[in-house]
mmCIF file of the C-alpha atoms, coordinates in Angstrom:
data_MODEL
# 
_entry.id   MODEL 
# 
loop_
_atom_site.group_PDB 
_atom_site.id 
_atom_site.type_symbol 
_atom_site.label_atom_id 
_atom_site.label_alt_id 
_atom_site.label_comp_id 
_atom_site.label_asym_id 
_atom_site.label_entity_id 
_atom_site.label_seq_id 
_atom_site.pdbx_PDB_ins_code 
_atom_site.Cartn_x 
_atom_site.Cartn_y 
_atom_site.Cartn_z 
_atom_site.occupancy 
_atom_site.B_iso_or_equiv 
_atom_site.pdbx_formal_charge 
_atom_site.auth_seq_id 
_atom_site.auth_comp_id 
_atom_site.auth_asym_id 
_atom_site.auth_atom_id 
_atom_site.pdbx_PDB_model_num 
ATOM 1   C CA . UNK A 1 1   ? -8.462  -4.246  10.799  1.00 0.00 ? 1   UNK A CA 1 
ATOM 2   C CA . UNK A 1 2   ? -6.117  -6.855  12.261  1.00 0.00 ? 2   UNK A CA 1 
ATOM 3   C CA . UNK A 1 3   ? -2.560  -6.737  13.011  1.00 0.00 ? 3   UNK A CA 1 
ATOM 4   C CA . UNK A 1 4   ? 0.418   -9.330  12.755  1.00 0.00 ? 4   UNK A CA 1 
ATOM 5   C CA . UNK A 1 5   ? 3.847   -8.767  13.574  1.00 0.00 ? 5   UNK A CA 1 
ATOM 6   C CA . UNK A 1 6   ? 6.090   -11.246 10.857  1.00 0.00 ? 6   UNK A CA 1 
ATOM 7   C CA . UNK A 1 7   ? 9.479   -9.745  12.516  1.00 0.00 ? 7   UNK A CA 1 
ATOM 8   C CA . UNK A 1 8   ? 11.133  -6.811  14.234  1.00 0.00 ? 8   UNK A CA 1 
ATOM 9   C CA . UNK A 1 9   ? 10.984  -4.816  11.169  1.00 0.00 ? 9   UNK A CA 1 
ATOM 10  C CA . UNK A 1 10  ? 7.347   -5.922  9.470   1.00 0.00 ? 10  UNK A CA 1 
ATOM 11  C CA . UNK A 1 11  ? 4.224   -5.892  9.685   1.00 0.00 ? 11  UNK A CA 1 
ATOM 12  C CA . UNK A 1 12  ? 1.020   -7.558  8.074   1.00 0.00 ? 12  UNK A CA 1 
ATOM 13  C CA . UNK A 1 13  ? -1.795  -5.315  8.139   1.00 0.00 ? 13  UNK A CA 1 
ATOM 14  C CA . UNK A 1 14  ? -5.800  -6.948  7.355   1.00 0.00 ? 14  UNK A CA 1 
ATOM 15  C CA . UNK A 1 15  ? -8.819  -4.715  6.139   1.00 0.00 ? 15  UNK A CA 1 
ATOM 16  C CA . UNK A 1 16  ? -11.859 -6.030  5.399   1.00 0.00 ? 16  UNK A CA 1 
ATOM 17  C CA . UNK A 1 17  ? -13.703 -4.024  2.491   1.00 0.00 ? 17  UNK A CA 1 
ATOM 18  C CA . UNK A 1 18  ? -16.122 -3.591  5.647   1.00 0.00 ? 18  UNK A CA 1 
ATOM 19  C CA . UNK A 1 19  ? -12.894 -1.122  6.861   1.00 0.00 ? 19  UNK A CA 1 
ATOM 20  C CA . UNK A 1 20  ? -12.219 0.833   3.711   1.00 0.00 ? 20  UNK A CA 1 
ATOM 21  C CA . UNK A 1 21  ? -16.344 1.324   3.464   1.00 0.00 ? 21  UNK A CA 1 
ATOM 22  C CA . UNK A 1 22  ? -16.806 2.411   7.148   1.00 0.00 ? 22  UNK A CA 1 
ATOM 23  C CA . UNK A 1 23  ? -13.159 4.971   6.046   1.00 0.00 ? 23  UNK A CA 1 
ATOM 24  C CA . UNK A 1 24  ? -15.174 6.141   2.767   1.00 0.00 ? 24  UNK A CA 1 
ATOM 25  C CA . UNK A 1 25  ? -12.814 4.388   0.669   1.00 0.00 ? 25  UNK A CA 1 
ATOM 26  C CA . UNK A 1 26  ? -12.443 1.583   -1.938  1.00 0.00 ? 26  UNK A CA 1 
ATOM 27  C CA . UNK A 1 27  ? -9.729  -0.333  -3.021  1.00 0.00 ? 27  UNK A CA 1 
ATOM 28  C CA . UNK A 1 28  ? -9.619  1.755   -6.428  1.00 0.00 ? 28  UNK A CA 1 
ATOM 29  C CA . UNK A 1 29  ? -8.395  4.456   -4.111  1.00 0.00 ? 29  UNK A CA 1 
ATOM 30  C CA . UNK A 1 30  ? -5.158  3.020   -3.660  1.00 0.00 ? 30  UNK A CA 1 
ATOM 31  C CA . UNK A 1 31  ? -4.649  3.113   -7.473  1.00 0.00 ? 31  UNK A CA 1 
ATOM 32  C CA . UNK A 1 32  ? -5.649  6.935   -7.422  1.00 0.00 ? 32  UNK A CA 1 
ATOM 33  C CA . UNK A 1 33  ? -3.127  7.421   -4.295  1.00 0.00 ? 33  UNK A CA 1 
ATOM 34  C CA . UNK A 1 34  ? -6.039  9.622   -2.882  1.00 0.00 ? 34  UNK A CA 1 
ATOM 35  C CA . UNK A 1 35  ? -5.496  11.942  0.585   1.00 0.00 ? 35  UNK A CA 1 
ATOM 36  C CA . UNK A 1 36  ? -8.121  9.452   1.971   1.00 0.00 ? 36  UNK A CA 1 
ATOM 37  C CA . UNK A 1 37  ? -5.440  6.899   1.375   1.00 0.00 ? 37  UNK A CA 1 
ATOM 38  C CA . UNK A 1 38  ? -2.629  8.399   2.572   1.00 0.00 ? 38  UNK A CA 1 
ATOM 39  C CA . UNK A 1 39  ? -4.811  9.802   5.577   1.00 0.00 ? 39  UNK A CA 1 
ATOM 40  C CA . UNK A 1 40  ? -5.567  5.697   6.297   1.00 0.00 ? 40  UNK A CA 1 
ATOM 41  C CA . UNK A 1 41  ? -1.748  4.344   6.164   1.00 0.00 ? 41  UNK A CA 1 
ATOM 42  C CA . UNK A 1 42  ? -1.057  6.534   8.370   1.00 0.00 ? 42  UNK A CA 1 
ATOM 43  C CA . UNK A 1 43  ? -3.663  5.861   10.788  1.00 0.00 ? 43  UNK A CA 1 
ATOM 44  C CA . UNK A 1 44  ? -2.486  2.102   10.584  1.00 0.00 ? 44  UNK A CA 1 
ATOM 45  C CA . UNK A 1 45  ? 1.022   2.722   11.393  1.00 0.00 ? 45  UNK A CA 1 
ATOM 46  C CA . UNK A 1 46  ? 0.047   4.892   14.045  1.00 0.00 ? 46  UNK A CA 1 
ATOM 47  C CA . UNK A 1 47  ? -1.773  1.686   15.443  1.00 0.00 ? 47  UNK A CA 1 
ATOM 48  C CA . UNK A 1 48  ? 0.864   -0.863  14.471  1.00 0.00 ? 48  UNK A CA 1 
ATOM 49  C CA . UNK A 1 49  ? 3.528   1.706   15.888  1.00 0.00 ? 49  UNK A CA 1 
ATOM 50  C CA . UNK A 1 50  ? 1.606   1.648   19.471  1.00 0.00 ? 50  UNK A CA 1 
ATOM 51  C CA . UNK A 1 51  ? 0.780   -1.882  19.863  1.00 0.00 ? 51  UNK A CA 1 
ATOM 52  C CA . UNK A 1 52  ? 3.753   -3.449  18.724  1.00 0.00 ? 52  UNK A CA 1 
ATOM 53  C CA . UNK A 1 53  ? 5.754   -0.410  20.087  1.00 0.00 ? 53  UNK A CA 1 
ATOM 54  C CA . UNK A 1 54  ? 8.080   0.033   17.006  1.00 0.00 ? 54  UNK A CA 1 
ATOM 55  C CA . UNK A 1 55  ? 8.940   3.777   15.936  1.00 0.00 ? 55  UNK A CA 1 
ATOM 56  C CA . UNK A 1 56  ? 8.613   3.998   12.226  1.00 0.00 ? 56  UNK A CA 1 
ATOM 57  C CA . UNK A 1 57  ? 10.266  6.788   10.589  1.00 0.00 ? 57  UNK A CA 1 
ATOM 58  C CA . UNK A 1 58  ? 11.627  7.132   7.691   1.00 0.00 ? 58  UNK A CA 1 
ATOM 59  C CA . UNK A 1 59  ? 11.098  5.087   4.275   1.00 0.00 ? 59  UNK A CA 1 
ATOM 60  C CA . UNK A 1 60  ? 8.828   1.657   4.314   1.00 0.00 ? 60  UNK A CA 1 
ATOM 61  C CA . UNK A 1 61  ? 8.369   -0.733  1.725   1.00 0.00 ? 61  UNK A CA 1 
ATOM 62  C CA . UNK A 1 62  ? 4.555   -1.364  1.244   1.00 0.00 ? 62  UNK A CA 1 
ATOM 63  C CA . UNK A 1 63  ? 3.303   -4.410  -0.594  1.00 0.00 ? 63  UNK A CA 1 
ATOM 64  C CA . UNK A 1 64  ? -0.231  -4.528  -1.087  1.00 0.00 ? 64  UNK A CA 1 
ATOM 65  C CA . UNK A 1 65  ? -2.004  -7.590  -2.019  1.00 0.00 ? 65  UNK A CA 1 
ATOM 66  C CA . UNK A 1 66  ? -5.405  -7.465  -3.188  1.00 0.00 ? 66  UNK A CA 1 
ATOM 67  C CA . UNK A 1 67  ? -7.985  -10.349 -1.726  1.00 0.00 ? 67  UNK A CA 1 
ATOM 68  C CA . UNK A 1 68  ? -11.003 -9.484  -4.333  1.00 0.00 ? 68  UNK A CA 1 
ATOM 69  C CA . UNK A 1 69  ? -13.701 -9.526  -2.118  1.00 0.00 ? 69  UNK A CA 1 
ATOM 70  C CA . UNK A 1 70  ? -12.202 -10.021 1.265   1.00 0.00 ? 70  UNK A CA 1 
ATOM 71  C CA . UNK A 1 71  ? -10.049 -6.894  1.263   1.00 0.00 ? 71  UNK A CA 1 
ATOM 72  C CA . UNK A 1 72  ? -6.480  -6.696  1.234   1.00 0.00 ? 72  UNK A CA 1 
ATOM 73  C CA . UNK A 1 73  ? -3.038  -7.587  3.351   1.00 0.00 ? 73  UNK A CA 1 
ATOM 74  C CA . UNK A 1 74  ? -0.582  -5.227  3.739   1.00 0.00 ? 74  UNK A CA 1 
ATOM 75  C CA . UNK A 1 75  ? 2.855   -5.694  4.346   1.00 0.00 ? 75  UNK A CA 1 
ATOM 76  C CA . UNK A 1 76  ? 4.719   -2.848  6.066   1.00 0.00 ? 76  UNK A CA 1 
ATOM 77  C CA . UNK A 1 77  ? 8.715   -3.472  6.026   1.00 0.00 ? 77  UNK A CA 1 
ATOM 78  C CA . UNK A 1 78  ? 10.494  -0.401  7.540   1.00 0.00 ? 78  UNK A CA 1 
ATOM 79  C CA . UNK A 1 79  ? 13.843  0.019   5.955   1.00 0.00 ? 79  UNK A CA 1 
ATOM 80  C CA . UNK A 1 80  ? 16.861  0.097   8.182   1.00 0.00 ? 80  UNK A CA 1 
ATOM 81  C CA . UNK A 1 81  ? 18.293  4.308   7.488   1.00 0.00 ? 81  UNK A CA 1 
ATOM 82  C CA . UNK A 1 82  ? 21.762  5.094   8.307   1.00 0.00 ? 82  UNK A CA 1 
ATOM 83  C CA . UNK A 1 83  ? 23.074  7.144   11.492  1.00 0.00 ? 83  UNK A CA 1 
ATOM 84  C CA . UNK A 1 84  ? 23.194  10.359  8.895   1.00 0.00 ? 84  UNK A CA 1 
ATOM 85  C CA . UNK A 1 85  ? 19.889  10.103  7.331   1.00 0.00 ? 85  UNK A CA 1 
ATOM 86  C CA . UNK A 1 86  ? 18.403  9.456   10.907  1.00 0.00 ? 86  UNK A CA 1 
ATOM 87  C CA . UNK A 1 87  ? 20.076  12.968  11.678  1.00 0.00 ? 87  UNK A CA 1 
ATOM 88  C CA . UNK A 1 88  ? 17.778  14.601  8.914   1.00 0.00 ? 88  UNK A CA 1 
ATOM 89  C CA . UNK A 1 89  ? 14.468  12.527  9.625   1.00 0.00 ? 89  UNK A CA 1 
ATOM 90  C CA . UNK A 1 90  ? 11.997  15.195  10.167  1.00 0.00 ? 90  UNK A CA 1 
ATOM 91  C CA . UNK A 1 91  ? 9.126   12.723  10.666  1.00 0.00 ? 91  UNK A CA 1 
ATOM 92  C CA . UNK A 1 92  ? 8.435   12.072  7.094   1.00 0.00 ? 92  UNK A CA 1 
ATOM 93  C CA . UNK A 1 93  ? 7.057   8.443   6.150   1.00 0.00 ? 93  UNK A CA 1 
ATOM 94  C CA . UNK A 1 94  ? 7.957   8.098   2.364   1.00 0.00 ? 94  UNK A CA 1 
ATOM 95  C CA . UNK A 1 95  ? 6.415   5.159   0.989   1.00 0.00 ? 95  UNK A CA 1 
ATOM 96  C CA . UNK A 1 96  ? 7.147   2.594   -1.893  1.00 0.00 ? 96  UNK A CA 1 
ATOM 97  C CA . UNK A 1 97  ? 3.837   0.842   -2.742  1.00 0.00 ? 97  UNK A CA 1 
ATOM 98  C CA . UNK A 1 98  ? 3.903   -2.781  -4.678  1.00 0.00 ? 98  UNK A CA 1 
ATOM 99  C CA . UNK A 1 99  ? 0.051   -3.865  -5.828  1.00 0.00 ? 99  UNK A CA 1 
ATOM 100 C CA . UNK A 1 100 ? -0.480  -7.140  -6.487  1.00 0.00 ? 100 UNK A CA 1 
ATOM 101 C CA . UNK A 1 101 ? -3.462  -8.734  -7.415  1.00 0.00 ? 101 UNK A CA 1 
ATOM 102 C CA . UNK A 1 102 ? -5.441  -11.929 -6.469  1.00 0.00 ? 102 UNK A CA 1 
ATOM 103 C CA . UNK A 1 103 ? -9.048  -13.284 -7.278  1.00 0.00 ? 103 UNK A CA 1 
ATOM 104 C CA . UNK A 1 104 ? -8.896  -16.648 -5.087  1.00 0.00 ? 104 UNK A CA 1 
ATOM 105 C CA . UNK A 1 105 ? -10.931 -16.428 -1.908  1.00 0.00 ? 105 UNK A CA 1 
ATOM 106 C CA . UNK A 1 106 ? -10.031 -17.898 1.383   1.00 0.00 ? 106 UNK A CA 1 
ATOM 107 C CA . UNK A 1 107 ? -11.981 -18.610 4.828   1.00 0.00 ? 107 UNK A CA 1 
ATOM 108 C CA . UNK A 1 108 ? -10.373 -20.082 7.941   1.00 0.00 ? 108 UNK A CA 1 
ATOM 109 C CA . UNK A 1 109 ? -12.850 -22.433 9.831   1.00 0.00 ? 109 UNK A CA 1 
ATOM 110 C CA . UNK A 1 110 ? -12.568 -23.466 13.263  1.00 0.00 ? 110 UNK A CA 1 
ATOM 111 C CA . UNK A 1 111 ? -14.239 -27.412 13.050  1.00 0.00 ? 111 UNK A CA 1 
ATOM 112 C CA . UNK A 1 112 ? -15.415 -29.672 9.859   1.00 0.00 ? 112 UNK A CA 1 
ATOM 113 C CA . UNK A 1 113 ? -19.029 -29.173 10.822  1.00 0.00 ? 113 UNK A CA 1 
ATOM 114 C CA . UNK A 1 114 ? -19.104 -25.226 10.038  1.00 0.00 ? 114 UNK A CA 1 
ATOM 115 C CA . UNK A 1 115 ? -16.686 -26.184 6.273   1.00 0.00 ? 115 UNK A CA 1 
ATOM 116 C CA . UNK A 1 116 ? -19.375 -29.295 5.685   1.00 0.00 ? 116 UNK A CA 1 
ATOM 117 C CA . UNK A 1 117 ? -22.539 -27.048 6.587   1.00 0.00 ? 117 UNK A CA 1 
ATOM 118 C CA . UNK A 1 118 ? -21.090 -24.415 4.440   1.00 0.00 ? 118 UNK A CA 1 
ATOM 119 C CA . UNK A 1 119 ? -20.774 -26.573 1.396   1.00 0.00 ? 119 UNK A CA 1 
ATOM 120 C CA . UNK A 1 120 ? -24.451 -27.442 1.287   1.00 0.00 ? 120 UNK A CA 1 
ATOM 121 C CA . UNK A 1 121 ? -25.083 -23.760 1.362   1.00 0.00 ? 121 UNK A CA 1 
ATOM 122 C CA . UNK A 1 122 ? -22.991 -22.781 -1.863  1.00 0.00 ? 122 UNK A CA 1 
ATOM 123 C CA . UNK A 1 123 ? -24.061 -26.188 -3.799  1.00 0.00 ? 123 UNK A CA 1 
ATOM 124 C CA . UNK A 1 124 ? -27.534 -25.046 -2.969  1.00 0.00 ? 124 UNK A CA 1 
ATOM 125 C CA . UNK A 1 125 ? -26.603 -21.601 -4.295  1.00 0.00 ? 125 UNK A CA 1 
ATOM 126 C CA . UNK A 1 126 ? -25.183 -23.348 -7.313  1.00 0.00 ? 126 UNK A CA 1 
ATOM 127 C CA . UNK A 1 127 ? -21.547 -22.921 -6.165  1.00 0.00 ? 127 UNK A CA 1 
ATOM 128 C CA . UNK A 1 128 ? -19.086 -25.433 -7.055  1.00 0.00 ? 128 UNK A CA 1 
ATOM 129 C CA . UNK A 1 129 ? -15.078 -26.334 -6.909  1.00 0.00 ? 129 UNK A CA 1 
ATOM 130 C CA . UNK A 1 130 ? -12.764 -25.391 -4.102  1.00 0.00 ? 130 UNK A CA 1 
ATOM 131 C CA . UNK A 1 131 ? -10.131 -27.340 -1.880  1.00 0.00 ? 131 UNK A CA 1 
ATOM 132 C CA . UNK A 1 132 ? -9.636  -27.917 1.413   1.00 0.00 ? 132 UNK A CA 1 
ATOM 133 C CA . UNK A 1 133 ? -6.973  -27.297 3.429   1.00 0.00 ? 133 UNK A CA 1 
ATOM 134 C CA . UNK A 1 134 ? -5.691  -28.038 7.330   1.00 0.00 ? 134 UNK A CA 1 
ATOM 135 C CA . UNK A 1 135 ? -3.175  -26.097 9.153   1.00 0.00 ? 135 UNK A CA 1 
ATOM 136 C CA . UNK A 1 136 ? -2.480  -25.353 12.695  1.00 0.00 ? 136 UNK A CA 1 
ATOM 137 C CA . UNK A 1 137 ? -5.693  -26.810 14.408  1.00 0.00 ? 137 UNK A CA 1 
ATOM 138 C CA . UNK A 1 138 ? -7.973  -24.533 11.454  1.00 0.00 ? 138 UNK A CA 1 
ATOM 139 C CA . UNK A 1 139 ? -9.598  -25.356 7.915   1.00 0.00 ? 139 UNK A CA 1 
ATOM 140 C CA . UNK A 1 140 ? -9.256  -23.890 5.282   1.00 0.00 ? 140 UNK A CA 1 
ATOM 141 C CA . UNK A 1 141 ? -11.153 -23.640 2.349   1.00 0.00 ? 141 UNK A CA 1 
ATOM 142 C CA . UNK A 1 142 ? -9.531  -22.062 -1.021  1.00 0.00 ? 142 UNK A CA 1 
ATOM 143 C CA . UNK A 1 143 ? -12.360 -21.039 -3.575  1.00 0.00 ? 143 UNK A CA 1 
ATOM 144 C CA . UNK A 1 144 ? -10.924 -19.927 -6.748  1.00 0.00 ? 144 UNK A CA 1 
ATOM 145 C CA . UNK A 1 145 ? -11.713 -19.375 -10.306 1.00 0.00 ? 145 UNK A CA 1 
ATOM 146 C CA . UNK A 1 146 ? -15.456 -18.028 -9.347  1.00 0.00 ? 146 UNK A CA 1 
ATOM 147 C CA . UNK A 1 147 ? -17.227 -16.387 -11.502 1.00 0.00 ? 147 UNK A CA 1 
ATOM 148 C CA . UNK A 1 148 ? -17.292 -12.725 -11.097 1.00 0.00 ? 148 UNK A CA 1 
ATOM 149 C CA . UNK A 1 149 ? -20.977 -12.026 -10.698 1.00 0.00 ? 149 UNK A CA 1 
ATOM 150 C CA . UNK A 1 150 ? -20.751 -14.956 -8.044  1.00 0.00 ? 150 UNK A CA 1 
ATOM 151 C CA . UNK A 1 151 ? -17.851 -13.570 -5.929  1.00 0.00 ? 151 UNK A CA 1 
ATOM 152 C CA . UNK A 1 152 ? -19.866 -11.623 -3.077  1.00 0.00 ? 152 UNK A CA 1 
ATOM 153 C CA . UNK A 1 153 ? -22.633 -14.284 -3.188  1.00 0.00 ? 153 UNK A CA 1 
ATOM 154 C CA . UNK A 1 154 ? -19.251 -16.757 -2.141  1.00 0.00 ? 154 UNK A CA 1 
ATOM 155 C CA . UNK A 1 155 ? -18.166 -14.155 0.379   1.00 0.00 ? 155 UNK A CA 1 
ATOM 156 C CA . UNK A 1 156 ? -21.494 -13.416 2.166   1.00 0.00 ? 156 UNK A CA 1 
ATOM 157 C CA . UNK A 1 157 ? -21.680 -17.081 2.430   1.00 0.00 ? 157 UNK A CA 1 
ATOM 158 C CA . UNK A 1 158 ? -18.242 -17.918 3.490   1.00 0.00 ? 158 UNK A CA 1 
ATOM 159 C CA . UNK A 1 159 ? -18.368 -15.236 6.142   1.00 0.00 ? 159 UNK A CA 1 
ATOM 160 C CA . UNK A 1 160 ? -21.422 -16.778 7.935   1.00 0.00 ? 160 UNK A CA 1 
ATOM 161 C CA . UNK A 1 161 ? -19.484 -19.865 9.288   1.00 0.00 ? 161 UNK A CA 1 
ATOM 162 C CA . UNK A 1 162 ? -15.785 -18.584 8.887   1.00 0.00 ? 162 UNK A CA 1 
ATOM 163 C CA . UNK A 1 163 ? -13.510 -15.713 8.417   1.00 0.00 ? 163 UNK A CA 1 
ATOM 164 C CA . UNK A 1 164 ? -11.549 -14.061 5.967   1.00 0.00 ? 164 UNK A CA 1 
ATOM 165 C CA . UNK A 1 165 ? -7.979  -15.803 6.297   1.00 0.00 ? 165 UNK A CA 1 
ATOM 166 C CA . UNK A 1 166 ? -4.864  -13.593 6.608   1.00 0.00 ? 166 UNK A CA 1 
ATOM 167 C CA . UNK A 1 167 ? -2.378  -16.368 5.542   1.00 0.00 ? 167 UNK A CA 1 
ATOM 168 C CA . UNK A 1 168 ? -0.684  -16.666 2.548   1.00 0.00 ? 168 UNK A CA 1 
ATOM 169 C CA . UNK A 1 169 ? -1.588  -18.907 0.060   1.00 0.00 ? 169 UNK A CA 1 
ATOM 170 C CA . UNK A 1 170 ? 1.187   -20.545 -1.026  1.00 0.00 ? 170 UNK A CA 1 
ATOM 171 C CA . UNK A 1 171 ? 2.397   -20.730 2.911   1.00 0.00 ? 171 UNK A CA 1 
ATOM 172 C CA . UNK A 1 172 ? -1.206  -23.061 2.662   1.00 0.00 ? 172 UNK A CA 1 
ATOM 173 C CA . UNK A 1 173 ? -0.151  -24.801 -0.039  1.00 0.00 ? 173 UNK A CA 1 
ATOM 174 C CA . UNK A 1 174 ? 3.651   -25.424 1.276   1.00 0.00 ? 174 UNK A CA 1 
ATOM 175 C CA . UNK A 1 175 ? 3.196   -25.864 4.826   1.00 0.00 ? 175 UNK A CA 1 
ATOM 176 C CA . UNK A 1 176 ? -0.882  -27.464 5.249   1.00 0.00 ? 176 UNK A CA 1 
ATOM 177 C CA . UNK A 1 177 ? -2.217  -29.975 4.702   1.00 0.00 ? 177 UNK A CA 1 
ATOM 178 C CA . UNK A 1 178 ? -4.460  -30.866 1.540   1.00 0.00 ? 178 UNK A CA 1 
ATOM 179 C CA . UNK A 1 179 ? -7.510  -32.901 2.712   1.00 0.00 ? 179 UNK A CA 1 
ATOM 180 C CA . UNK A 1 180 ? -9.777  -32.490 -1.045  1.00 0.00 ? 180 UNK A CA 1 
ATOM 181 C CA . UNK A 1 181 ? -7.622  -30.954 -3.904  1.00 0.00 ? 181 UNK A CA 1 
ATOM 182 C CA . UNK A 1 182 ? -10.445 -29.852 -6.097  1.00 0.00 ? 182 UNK A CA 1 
ATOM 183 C CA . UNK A 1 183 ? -14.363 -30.030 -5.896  1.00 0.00 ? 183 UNK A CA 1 
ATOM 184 C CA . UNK A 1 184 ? -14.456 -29.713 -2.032  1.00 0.00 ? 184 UNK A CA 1 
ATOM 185 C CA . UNK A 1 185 ? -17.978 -28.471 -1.917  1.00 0.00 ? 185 UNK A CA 1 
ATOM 186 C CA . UNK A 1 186 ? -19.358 -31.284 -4.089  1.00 0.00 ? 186 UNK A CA 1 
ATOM 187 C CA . UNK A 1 187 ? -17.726 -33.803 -2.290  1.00 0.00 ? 187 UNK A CA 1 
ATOM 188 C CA . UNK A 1 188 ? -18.256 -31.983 1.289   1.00 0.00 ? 188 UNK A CA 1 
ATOM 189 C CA . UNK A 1 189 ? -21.947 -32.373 0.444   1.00 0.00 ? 189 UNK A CA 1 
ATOM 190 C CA . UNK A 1 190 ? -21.760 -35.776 -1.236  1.00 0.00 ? 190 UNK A CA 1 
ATOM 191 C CA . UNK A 1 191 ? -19.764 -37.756 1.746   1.00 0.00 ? 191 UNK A CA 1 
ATOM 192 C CA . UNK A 1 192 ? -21.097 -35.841 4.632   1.00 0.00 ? 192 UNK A CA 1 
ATOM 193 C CA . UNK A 1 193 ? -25.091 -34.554 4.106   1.00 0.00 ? 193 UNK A CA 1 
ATOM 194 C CA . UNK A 1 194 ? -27.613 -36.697 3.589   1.00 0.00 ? 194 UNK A CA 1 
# 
């Protein structure tokens, strides 16, 4: 699980579906809105509380957005409460939950080498498509419209030179920079192996 504080009032939480698995949960168990759940949101605003030192009480907006087969990102706005409602707090966390979906993947890569070694592995694996990004020293590469039966094959392999990237897509898209728009891996492998 990582943390990101966006401002004085929010949060970004990261799990990995290695975090829900290791909690005994999936992400179908957000859907259910299982005591497992519940049990884990609190546990991460527990964390977020002591490491960013906020006190959250009261209501917080939750907007959950799925990553397919990276996880998920959380964001965690706590909503400013009047003096009198503040009065009548009794420690009670009410939540309002927004799910939204997404099946694009995306890795963060520290140098070219790992992105260009990477792309040999899924052409070999008969992987194809993606574009590549840059953005505050990192690469990025942005796999989407994979075929589901091909989606943890793409993971596995992504995950052995990079890691699952907590940014925003369309912050990617608005504030990077695109180095290959489409077919990345093909011409990764084409321009750079031999």
């Amino acid at each position: 699980m990582r943390l990101e504080r966006l401002t004085n009032n929010k949060i970004k939480i990261f799990l990995t579906i290695d975090d829900l698995s290791d909690r005994g949960l999936t992400k179908e168990d957000i859907w259910k809105d299982s005591l497992k759940w519940h049990q884990l949101f609190h546990d991460m605003l527990e964390e977020a509380s002591e490491e960013f030192d906020l006190e959250i009480i009261g209501s917080v907006a939750v907007e959950i957005f799925s990553l397919h087969a990276q996880g998920m990102v959380m964001i965690v706005t706590m909503i400013e409460q009047d003096e009198d409602e503040e009065q009548f707090d009794d420690g009670i966390i009410e939540m309002q939950v927004t799910v939204d979906g997404s099946e694009d993947i995306l890795f963060e890569f520290e140098n070219i080498d790992d992105v260009i070694q990477l792309a040999k592995r899924l052409l070999d694996a008969g992987i194809e498509g993606g574009s590549l990004h840059f953005m505050n020293d990192h690469y990025y590469l942005l796999m989407n419209g994979i075929l589901p039966d091909e989606t943890s094959k793409t993971v596995s392999l992504m995950a052995e030179y990079g890691v699952p990237s907590i940014l925003s897509i369309h912050r990617l898209l608005e504030y990077g920079n695109e180095i290959m728009e489409e077919r990345a891996v093909e011409s990764l492998v084409h321009y750079f192996i031999k």
